[in-house]
C-alpha positions, 0 to 999 in steps of 0.5 A: 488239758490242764485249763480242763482240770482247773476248771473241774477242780474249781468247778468242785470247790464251788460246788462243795463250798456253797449249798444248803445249811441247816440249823436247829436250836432245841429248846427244852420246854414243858407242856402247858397243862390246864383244866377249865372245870365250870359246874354251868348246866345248860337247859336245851330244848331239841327240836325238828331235823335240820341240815346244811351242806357245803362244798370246796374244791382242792387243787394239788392237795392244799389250794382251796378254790372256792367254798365258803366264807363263814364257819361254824367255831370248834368242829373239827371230829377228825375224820379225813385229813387234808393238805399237808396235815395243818389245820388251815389246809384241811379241806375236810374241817373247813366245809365240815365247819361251813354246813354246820353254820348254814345249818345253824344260821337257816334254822334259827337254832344255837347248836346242833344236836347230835350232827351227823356228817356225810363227807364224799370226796371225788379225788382226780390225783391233782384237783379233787372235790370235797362236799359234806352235808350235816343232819341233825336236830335242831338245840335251843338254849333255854337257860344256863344255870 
């Protein structure tokens, strides 16, 4: 009975010795606050509708498998969020980015104008599907003064 004993007591010693530290350091800091102002006016002609689409599949709720490998730069409106809330496991931005290039890139354009985003999500609890589609009217940049 008593190697019993000596084994629990130092069965608990171990068990309350080891285990998991946290630390965290604050660092006071202030936000970095700019404005970029320019007073450059772009000369756009709009013209025919124009669309793209894409597609990407999701495994456990931040594994892409698939999908496209170019993107347009800067379309993120928000909407649905995916993954675990950054940016790069948003499922929903990445194929919202993709059809806008395939839309610009098939039509020849520099910009859409006024995009319309259709986003269906097919959600299976682990696996789910993400397809968007892009509509909008094709902007040519003439000049920029």
């Amino acid at each position: 009975m008593k190697k019993f004993w000596m084994s629990a007591v130092a069965a608990a010693v171990i068990a309350t010795a080891s285990g998991c530290t946290s630390y965290n350091i604050s660092q006071p800091s202030a936000p970095v606050d700019s404005a970029v102002k320019t007073d450059l006016k772009a000369d756009v002609s709009v013209g025919e509708q124009i669309s793209g689409q894409s597609s990407v599949s999701i495994l456990f709720g931040f594994l892409k498998l698939g999908g496209d490998t170019q993107f347009a730069d800067g379309v993120a409106y928000g909407g649905e969020s995916g993954g675990l809330g950054l940016g790069a496991f948003d499922p929903v931005s990445s194929a919202k980015a993709a059809a806008a290039f395939k839309a610009v890139k098939s039509s020849g354009s520099d910009l859409i104008v006024a995009p319309r985003y259709e986003v269906t999500v097919q959600d299976y609890f682990i696996f789910k599907t993400v397809d968007v589609k892009v509509v909008g009217n094709k902007g040519s940049i003439n000049s920029i003064r």
